[in-house]
C-alpha positions as CSV (number, residue, x, y, z in Angstrom):
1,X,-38.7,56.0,13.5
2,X,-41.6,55.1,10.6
3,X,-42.8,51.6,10.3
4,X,-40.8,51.2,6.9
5,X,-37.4,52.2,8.7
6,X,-38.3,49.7,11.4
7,X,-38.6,46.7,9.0
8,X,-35.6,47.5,7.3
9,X,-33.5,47.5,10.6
10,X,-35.8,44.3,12.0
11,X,-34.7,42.6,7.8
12,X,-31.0,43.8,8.4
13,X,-31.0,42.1,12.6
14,X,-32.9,38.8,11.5
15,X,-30.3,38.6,8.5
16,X,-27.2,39.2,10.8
17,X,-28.6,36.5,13.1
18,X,-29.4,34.1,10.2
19,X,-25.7,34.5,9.3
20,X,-24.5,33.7,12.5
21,X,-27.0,30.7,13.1
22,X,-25.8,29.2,9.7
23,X,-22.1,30.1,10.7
24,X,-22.3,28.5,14.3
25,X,-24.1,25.2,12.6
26,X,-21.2,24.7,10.3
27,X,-18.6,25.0,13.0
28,X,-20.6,22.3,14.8
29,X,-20.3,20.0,11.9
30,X,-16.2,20.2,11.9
31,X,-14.5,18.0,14.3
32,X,-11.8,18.6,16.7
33,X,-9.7,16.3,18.9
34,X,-11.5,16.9,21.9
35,X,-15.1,16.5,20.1
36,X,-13.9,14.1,18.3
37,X,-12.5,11.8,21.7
38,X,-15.2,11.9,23.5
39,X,-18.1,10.8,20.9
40,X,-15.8,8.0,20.0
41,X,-14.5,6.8,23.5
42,X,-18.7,6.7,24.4
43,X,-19.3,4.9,21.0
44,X,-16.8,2.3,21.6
45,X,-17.6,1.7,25.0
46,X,-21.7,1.0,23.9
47,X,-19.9,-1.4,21.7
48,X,-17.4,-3.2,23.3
49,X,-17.4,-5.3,26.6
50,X,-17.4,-2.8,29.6
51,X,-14.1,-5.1,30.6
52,X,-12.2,-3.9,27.5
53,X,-11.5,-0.9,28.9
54,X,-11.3,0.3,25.0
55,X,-9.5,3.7,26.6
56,X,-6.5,2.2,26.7
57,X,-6.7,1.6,22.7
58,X,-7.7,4.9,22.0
59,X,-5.2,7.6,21.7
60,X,-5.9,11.1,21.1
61,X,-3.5,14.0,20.3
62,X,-3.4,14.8,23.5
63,X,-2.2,11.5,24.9
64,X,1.7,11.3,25.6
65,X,1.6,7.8,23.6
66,X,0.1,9.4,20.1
67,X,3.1,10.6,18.3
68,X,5.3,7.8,19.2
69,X,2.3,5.4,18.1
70,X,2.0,7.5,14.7
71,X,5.2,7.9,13.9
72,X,6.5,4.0,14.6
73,X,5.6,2.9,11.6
74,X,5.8,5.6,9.0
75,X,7.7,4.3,6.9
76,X,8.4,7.4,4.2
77,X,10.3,10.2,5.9
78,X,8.8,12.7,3.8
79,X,5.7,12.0,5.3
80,X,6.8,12.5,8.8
81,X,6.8,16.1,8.9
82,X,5.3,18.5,11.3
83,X,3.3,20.0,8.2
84,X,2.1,16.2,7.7
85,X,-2.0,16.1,8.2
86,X,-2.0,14.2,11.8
87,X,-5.5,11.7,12.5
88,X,-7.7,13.5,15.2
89,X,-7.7,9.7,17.1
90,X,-5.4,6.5,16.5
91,X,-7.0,3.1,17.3
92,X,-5.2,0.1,18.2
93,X,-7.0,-3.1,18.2
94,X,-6.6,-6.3,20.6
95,X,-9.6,-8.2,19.2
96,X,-11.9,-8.2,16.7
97,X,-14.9,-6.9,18.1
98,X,-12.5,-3.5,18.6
99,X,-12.6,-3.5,14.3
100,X,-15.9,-4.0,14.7
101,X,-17.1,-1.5,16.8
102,X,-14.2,0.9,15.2
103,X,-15.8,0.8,12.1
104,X,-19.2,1.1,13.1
105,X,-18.2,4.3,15.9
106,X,-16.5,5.8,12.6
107,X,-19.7,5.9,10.2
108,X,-22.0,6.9,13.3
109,X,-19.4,10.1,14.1
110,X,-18.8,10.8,10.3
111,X,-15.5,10.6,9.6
112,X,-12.8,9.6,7.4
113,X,-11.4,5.8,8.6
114,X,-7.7,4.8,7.2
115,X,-6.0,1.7,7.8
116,X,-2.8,1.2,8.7
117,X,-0.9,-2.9,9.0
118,X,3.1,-2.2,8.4
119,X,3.0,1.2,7.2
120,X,4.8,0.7,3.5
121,X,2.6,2.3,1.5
122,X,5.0,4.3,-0.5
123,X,2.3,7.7,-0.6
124,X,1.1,6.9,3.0
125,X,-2.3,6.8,2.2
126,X,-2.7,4.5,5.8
127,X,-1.6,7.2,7.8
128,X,-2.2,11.0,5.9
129,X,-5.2,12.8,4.6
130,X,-6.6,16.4,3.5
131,X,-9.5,15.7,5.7
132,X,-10.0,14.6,9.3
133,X,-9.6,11.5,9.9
134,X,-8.4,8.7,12.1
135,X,-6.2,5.6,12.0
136,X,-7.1,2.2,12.9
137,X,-3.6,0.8,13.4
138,X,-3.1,-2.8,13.1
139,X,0.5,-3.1,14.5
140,X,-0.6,-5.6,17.8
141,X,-2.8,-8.0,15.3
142,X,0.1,-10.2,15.0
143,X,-1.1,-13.6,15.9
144,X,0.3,-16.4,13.5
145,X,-1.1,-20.2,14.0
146,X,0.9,-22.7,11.8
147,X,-0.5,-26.4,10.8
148,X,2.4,-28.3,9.3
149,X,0.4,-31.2,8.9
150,X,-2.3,-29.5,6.6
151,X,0.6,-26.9,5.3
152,X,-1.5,-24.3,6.5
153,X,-1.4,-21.0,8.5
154,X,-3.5,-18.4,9.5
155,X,-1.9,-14.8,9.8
156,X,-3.4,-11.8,11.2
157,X,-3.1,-8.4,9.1
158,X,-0.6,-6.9,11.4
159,X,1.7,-9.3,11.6
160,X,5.2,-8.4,9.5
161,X,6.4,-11.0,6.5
162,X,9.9,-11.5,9.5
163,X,7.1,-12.9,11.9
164,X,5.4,-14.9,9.5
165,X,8.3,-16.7,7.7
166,X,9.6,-17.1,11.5
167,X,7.1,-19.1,12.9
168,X,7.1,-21.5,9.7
169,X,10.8,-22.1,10.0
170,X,9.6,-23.0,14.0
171,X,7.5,-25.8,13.3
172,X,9.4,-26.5,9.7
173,X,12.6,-26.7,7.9
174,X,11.0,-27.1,4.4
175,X,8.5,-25.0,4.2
176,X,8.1,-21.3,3.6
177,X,5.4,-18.9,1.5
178,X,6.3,-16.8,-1.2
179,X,5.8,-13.1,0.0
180,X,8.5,-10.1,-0.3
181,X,11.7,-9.6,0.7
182,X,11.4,-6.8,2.9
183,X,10.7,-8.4,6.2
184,X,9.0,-5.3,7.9
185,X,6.0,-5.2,5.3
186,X,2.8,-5.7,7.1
187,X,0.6,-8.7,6.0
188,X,-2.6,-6.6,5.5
189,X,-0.9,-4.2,2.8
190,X,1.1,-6.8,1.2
191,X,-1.5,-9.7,0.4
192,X,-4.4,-7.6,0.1
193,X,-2.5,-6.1,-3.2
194,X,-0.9,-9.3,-4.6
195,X,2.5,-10.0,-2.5
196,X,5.5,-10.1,-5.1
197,X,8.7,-11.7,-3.6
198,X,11.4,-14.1,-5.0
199,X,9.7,-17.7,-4.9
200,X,6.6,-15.8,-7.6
201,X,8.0,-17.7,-10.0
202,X,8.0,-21.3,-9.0
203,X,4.8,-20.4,-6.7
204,X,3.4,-17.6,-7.9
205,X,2.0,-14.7,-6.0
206,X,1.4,-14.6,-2.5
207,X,-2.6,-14.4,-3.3
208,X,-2.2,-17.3,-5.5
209,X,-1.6,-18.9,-1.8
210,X,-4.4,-17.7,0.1
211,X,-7.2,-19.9,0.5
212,X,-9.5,-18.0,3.2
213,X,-9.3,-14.6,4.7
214,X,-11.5,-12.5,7.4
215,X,-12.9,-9.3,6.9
216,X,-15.2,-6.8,8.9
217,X,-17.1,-5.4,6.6
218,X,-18.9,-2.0,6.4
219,X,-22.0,-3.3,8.5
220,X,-19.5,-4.6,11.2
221,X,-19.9,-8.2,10.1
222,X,-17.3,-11.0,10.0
223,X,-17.3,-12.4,7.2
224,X,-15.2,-15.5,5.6
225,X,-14.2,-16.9,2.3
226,X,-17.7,-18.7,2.6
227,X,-19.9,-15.7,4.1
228,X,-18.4,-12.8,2.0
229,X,-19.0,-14.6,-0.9
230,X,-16.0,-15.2,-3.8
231,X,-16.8,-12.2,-5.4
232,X,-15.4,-10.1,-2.6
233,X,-12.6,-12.9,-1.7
234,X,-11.6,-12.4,-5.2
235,X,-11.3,-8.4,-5.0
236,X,-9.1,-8.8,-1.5
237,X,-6.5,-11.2,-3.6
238,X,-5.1,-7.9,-5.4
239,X,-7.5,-5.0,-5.5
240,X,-6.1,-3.9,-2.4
241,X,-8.2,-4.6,0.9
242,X,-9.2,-1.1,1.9
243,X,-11.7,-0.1,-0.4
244,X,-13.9,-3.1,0.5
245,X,-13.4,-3.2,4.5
246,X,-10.8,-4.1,7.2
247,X,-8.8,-8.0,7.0
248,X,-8.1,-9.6,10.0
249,X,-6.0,-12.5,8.8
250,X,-5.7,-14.8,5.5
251,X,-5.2,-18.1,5.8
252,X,-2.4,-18.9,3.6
253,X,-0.8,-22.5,2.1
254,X,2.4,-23.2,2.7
255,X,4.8,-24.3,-0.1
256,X,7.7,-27.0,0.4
257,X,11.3,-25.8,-0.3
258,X,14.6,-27.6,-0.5
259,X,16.8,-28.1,2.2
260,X,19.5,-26.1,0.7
261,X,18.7,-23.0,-1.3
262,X,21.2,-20.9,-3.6
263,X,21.7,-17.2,-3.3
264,X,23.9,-15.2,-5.2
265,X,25.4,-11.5,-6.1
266,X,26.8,-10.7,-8.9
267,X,27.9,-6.7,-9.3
268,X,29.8,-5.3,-12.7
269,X,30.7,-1.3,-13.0
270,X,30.1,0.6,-16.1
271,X,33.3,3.3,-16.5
272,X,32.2,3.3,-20.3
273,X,29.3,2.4,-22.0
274,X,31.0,-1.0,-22.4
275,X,29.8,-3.6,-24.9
276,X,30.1,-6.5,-22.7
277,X,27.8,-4.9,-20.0
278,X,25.1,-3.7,-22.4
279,X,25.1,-7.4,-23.8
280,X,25.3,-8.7,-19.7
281,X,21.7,-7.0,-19.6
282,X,21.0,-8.2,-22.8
283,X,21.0,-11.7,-21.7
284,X,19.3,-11.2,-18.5
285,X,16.4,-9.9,-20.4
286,X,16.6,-13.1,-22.3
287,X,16.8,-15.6,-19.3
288,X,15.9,-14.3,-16.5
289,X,12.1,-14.7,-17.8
290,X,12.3,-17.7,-19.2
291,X,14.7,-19.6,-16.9
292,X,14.0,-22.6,-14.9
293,X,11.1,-21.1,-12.6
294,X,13.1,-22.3,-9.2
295,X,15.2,-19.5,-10.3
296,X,14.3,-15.6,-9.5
297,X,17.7,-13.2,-10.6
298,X,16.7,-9.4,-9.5
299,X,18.9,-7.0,-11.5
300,X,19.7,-3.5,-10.3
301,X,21.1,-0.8,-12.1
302,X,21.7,2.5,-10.6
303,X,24.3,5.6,-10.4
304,X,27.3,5.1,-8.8
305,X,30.7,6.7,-8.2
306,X,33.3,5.8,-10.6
307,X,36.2,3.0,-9.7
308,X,38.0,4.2,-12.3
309,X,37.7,8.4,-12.8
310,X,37.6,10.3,-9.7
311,X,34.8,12.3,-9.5
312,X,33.0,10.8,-12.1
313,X,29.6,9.0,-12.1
314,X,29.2,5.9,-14.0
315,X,26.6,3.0,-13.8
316,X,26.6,-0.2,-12.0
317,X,25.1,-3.3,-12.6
318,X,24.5,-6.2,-10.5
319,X,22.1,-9.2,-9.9
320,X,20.6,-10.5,-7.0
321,X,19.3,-14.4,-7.0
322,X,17.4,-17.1,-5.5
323,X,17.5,-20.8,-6.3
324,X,15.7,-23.3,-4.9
325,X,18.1,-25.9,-5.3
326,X,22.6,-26.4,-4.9
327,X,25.4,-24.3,-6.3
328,X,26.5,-26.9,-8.7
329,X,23.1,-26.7,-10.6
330,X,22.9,-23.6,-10.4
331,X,26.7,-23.1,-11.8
332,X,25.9,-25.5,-14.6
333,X,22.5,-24.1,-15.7
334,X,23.6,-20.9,-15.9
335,X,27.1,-21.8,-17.7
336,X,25.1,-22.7,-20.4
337,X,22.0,-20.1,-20.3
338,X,24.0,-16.6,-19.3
339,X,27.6,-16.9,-20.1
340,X,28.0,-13.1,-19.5
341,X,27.1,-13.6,-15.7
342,X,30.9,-15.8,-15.6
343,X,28.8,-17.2,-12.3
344,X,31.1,-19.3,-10.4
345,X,30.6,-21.4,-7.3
346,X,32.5,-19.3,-5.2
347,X,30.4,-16.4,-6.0
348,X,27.5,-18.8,-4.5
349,X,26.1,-19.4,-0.9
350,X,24.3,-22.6,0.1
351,X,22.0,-22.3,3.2
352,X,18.4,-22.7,4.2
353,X,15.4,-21.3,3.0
354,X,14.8,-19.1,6.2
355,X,18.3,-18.5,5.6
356,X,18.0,-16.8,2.6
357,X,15.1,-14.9,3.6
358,X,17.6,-13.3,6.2
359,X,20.3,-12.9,3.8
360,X,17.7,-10.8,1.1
361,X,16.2,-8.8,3.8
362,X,18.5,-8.3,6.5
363,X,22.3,-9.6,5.9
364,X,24.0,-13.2,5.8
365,X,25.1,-13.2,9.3
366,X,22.0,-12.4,10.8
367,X,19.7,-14.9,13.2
368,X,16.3,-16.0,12.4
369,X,15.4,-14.1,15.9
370,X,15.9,-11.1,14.4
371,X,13.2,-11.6,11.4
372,X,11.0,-10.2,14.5
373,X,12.5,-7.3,14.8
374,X,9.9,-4.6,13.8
375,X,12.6,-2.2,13.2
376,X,10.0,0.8,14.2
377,X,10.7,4.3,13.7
378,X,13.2,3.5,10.6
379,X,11.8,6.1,8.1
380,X,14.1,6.6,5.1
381,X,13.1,9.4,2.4
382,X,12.0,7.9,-0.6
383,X,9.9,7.9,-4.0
384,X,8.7,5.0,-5.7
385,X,7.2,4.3,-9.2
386,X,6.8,1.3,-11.4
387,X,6.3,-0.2,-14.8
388,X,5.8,-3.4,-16.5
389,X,7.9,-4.6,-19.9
390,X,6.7,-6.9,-22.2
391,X,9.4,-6.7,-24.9
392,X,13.4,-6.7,-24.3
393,X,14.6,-3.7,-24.3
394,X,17.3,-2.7,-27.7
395,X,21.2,-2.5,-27.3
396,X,20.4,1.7,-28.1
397,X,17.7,1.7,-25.9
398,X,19.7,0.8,-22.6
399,X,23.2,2.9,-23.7
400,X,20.0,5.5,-23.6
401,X,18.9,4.6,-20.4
402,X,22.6,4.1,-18.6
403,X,23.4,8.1,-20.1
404,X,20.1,9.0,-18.9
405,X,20.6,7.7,-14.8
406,X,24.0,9.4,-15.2
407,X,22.5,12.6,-16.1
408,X,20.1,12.7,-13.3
409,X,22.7,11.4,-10.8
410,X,21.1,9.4,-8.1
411,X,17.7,7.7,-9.3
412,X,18.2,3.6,-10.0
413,X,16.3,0.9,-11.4
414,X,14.9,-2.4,-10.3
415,X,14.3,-5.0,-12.7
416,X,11.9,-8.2,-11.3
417,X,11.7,-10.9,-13.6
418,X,8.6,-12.3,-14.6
419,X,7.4,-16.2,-15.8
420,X,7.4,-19.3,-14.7
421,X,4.0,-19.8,-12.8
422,X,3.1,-16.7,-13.4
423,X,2.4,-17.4,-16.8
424,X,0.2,-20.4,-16.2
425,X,-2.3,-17.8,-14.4
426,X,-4.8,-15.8,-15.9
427,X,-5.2,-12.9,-15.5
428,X,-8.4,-13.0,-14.2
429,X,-8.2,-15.8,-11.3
430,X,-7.5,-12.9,-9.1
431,X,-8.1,-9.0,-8.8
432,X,-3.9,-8.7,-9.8
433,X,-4.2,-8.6,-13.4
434,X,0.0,-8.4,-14.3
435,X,0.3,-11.9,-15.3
436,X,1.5,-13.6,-18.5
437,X,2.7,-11.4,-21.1
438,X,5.7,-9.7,-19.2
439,X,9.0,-10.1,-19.1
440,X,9.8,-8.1,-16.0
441,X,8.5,-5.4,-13.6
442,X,10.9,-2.2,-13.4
443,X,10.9,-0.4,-9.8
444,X,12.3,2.9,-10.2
445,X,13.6,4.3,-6.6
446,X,15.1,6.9,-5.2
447,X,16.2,7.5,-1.5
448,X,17.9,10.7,0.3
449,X,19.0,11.6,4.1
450,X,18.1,15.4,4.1
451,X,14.6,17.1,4.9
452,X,13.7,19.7,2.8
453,X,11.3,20.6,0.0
454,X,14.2,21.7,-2.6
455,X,15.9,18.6,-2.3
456,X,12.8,16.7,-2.0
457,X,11.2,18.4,-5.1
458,X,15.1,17.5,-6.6
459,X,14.9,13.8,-6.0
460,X,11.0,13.1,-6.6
461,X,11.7,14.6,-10.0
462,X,14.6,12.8,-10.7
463,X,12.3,10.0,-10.2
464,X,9.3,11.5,-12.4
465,X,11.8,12.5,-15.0
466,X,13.3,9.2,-15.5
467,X,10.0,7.5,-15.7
468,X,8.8,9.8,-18.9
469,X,12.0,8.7,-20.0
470,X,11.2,5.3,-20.2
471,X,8.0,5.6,-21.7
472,X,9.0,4.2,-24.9
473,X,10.3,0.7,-23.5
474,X,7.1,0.2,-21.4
475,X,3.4,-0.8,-21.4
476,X,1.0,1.2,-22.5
477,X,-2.9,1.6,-23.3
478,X,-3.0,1.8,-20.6
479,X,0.7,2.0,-19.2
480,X,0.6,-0.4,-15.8
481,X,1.4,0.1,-12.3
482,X,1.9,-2.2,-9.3
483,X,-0.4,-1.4,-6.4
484,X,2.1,-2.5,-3.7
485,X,4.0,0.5,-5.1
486,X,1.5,3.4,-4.7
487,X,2.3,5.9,-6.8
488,X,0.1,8.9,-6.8
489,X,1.4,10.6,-9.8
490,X,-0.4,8.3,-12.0
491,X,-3.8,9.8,-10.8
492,X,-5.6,10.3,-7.2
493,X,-9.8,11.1,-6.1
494,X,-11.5,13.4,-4.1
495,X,-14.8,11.8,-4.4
496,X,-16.5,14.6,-5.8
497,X,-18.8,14.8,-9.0
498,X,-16.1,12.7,-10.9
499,X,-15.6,10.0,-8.7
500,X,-15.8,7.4,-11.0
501,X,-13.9,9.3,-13.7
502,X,-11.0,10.0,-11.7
503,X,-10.7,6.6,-10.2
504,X,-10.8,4.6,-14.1
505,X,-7.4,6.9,-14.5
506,X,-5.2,5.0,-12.2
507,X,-7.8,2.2,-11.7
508,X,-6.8,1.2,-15.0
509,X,-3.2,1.2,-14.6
510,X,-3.2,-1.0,-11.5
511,X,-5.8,-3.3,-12.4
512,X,-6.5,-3.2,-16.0
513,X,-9.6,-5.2,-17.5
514,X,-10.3,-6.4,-13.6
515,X,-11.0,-2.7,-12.7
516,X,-14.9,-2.6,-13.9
517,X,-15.4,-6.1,-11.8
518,X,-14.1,-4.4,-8.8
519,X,-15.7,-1.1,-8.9
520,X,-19.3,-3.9,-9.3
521,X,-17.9,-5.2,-6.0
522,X,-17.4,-1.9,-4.3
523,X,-20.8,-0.5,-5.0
524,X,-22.3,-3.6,-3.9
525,X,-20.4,-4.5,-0.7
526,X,-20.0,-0.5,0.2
527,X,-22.4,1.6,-1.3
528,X,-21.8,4.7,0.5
529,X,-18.3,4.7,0.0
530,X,-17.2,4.9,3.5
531,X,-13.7,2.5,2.8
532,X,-12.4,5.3,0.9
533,X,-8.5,6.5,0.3
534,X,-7.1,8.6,-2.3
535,X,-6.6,5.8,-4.9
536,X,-9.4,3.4,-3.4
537,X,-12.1,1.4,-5.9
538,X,-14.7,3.9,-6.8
539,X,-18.2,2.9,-6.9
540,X,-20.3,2.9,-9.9
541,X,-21.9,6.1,-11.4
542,X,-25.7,6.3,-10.8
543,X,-25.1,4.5,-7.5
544,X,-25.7,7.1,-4.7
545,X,-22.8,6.8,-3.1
546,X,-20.5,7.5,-6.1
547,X,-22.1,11.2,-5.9
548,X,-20.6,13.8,-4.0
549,X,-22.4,13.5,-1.4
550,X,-23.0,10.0,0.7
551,X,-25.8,9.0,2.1
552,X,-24.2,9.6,5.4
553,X,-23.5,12.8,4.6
554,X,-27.0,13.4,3.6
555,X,-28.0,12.7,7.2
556,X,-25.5,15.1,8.9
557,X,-27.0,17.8,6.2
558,X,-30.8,16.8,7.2
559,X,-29.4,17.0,10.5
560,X,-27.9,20.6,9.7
561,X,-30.7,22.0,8.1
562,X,-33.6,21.0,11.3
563,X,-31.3,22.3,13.8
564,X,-31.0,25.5,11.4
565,X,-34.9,25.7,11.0
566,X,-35.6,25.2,14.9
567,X,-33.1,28.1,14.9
568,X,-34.5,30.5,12.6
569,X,-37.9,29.8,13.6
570,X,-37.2,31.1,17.4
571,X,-35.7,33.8,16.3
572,X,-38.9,34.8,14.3
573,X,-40.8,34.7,16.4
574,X,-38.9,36.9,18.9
575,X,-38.6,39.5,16.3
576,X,-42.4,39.1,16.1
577,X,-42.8,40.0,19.8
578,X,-40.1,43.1,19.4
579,X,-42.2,44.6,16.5
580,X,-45.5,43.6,16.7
């Protein structure tokens, strides 16, 4: 063999090897399970107590416990699949130092952190990603202190709105907070992006009641109102508290209510596109904005089956209500105010404030005990969207709309009135911008009891369909969302290049002017990104971390490229020895 053949055979080995050097480094830099496990079970143990015995809080996919753990509170059916991306580890914190060390074991192994509280996010971005990641599941940070005589309370980010408005009613019959209805929703979620429920408009928001919070931030700190500064307090109150680090409880004021409350149903059928209905939501568009603020009247309208016409599918109408005061007002007010209603007191039930909460989110006969029910695994399939209104909507315009939810058959409509306090905030005392200016908040919903992508793909485009729809009677430039009701339609980030770009998309739509404020905010308090989700504040061009790659990234490829070098260097210099 000549000298010449023998360099082109020694090129064509070193090049094989060099390709298999670079192809075994890459493997090493993708996590599994098991890699996974044990660098974070060793991590958590340098940073924890050796007492804590942190193995019993760290689940892997191997452990008997994971999928019941995962799949407790996963809320969306349609997320709950075996095709569903599953975290390589779930964490389950007892204390804080847990969080702490979490978040610090998770930047040091390089990967993805998601957050999970009560599991309502409507996209379940707590609990799903393209890329591996783990969960740091708040379920068993529940603890609630209440201080009647300072109307204060302190609530962990795990704990469920049932538990909170539970152990108010225990140390108080007239007080309560204003949160939501849905007494499963974890406080983490729910604060952290603005907490809407039926007392917003004589209280306003649940933020607009929070006057301290803890966070860990993304150096493992503990910071408070005082310590994090009131920049970052005022991102958590409505920007949504995973882009900026992990809360471990608000401290929230309590508000006084009544004795005796007022709730209500009122339902009407549409067989027709009947006059008197059309003017029914006429007047609710009217008053229920502009009402006496201790009042909060819900209307629904959805598809239903026809009373009247077997077969047939017609629209019904009804209003849900809360009143923070007797029947007999109530009656009288509304006499006067929306005559189309015909309220009567019969159609009214006096009771207690923690009384009503039970009648909204559970039923009228049910027991305050039962507002701790966690109701885990309870997944329903669903799809959410929202808008916001700011002008009635015309007589034409909802005939349009009731022929419209007939034609698609099964999507519905929520309509949450607006006003009151709410209009006495600006929208800039917090990071929730939706404040004066709207009349009401639509919720367009859809549910179904069937897996399968077909009739998924049928009912999440009933949903998307209706919402074009309604694109005329809505906001716009920019047309607004509600963070509580994730929607990723409206625009989602992979982090790359456009970072910044694809976040002002749907950062606009949930958070309006407030959105350049908080992306400041995120590049200062997280600079590398690392409290990241797929519709999470995106730090600010020019700042490394808004680039595609992250500084911690940068590390694992300097890391990469030595251990390639030491590589390719040894095998030099054995092909030196072969052909020298």
């Amino acid at each position: 063999m000549g000298k010449s053949s023998t360099l082109v055979h020694s090129s064509r080995f070193f090049l094989l090897l060099l390709l298999l050097l670079l192809n075994v480094t890459v493997s090493e830099a993708s996590p599994t399970e098991e890699s996974v496990y044990t660098s974070f079970l060793e991590c958590l143990t340098n940073h924890t107590n050796p007492s804590d015995q942190v193995s019993n809080i760290l689940f892997s996919q191997t452990n008997v416990s994971f999928s019941s753990i995962l799949q407790a509170y996963i809320r969306n059916a349609r997320l709950n699949k075996t095709s569903t991306p599953k975290p390589l580890l779930i964490i389950t914190p007892l204390q804080q130092s847990h969080v702490q060390a979490t978040i610090l074991c998770a930047k040091a192994i390089k990967i993805q952190l998601k957050v999970r509280s009560g599991g309502h996010d409507f996209e379940g971005i707590s609990y799903v990603s393209n890329q591996p990641f783990i969960i740091l599941d708040m379920f068993q940070f529940r603890n609630i202190t209440v201080d009647i005589q300072n109307e204060v309370a302190v609530v962990q980010s795990g704990a469920i709105l049932g538990e909170v408005y539970y152990r108010i009613w225990e140390k108080s019959k007239v007080h309560g907070f204003p949160a939501g209805v849905c007494i499963t929703v974890g406080v983490g979620g729910h604060l952290s992006g603005g907490g809407y429920g039926n007392m917003m408009r004589k209280f306003g928001l649940s933020i607009d009641n929070v006057v301290d919070a803890e966070i860990v931030d993304v150096n493992g700190r503990i910071l408070d109102r005082k310590s994090m500064g009131e920049e970052l307090f005022w991102a958590i109150r409505g920007g949504g508290g995973a882009s900026f680090g992990v809360i471990l409880s608000y401290s929230i004021k309590l508000v006084q209510v009544p004795e005796v409350v007022t709730v209500f149903r009122v339902e009407e059928s549409l067989d027709s596109l009947d006059q008197n209905i059309t003017e029914f939501v006429l007047q609710w568009q009217n008053v229920a904005p502009r009402t006496d603020d201790r009042l909060f009247m819900r209307l629904h309208i959805q598809p239903a089956s026809s009373k009247v016409v077997k077969g047939e599918i017609t629209v019904r109408v009804s209003v849900m209500a809360l009143f923070l005061g007797g029947a007999d007002e109530l009656v009288t007010l509304l006499g006067k105010e929306f005559p189309s209603l015909g309220l009567k007191k019969e159609n009214c039930s006096e009771m207690s404030w923690i009384g009503s909460a039970l009648w909204w989110g559970i039923s009228s006969n049910s027991k305050p005990d039962e507002l701790l029910d966690r109701n885990i695994d309870s997944a329903k399939f669903l799809k959410r969207k929202s808008d916001y209104v700011e002008n009635p909507i015309s007589k034409d315009g909802l005939e349009g709309i009731y022929k419209k939810l007939i034609e698609l058959g099964k999507v519905g409509l929520t309509f949450n009135p607006y006003g009151g306090k709410m209009n006495s905030i600006a929208s800039n005392a917090t990071a929730f911008p939706h404040r004066a200016g709207n009349l009401f908040k639509i919720q367009y919903s859809v549910n179904w009891d069937k897996p399968g992508i077909d009739i998924e793909n049928n009912f999440t485009n009933q949903a998307r369909m209706l919402y074009d729809y309604m694109t005329p009677f809505v906001s716009n430039n920019p047309r607004r969302a509600f963070l509580n009701y994730r929607d990723l339609d409206i625009g989602t980030n992979d982090f790359g290049n456009n970072s910044y770009e694809q976040g002002v998309v749907y950062g606009m739509k949930y958070f309006s002017s407030n959105f350049e404020r908080l992306v400041k905010i995120k590049t200062a308090v997280d600079p590398e990104n690392f409290f990241r989700n797929e519709q999470s504040i995106p730090t600010h061009p020019g700042s490394d971390s808004g680039a595609s790659t992250s500084s911690a990234d940068k590390v694992l490829l300097s890391s990469m490229r030595g251990k390639l070098m030491v590589k390719v260097v040894i095998v030099w210099f054995l092909m030196l020895e072969l052909f020298i």
